[in-house]
C-alpha angles and dihedrals in degrees: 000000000000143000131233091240098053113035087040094052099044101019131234113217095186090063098036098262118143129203119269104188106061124064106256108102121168105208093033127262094252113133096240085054098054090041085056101039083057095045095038106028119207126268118283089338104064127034113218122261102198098109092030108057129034127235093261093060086043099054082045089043098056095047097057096046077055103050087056090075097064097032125124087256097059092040084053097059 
């Protein structure tokens, strides 16, 4: 299986997983999306984290998915 730091930053297409670090992003890289695309999940790709993860790892969370878009790795693509 994979992990979430490595499928989400290079993307694997065969389990769902986009990738982070370029700069195609289907729901949009906005802070609000990617806080609801974590809470609320996305239908049949993403389970919901809400009452997984406080708001703490969320806000953490969210800033790290974030910072993936303007990583090395997606300047170097």
């Amino acid at each position: 299986m994979c992990g979430l730091s490595w499928c989400r930053r290079q993307g694997n297409l065969q389990l769902g997983s986009p990738n982070l670090t370029d700069k195609i992003w289907l729901y949009g890289s906005a802070e609000p999306v990617i806080i609801e695309t974590i809470v609320k999940g996305r239908n049949n790709q993403m389970p919901a984290h809400k009452d997984i993860l406080t708001e703490a790892k969320i806000h953490l969370l969210t800033g790290y998915v974030y910072s993936l878009s303007s990583s090395e790795a997606g300047k170097a693509k």
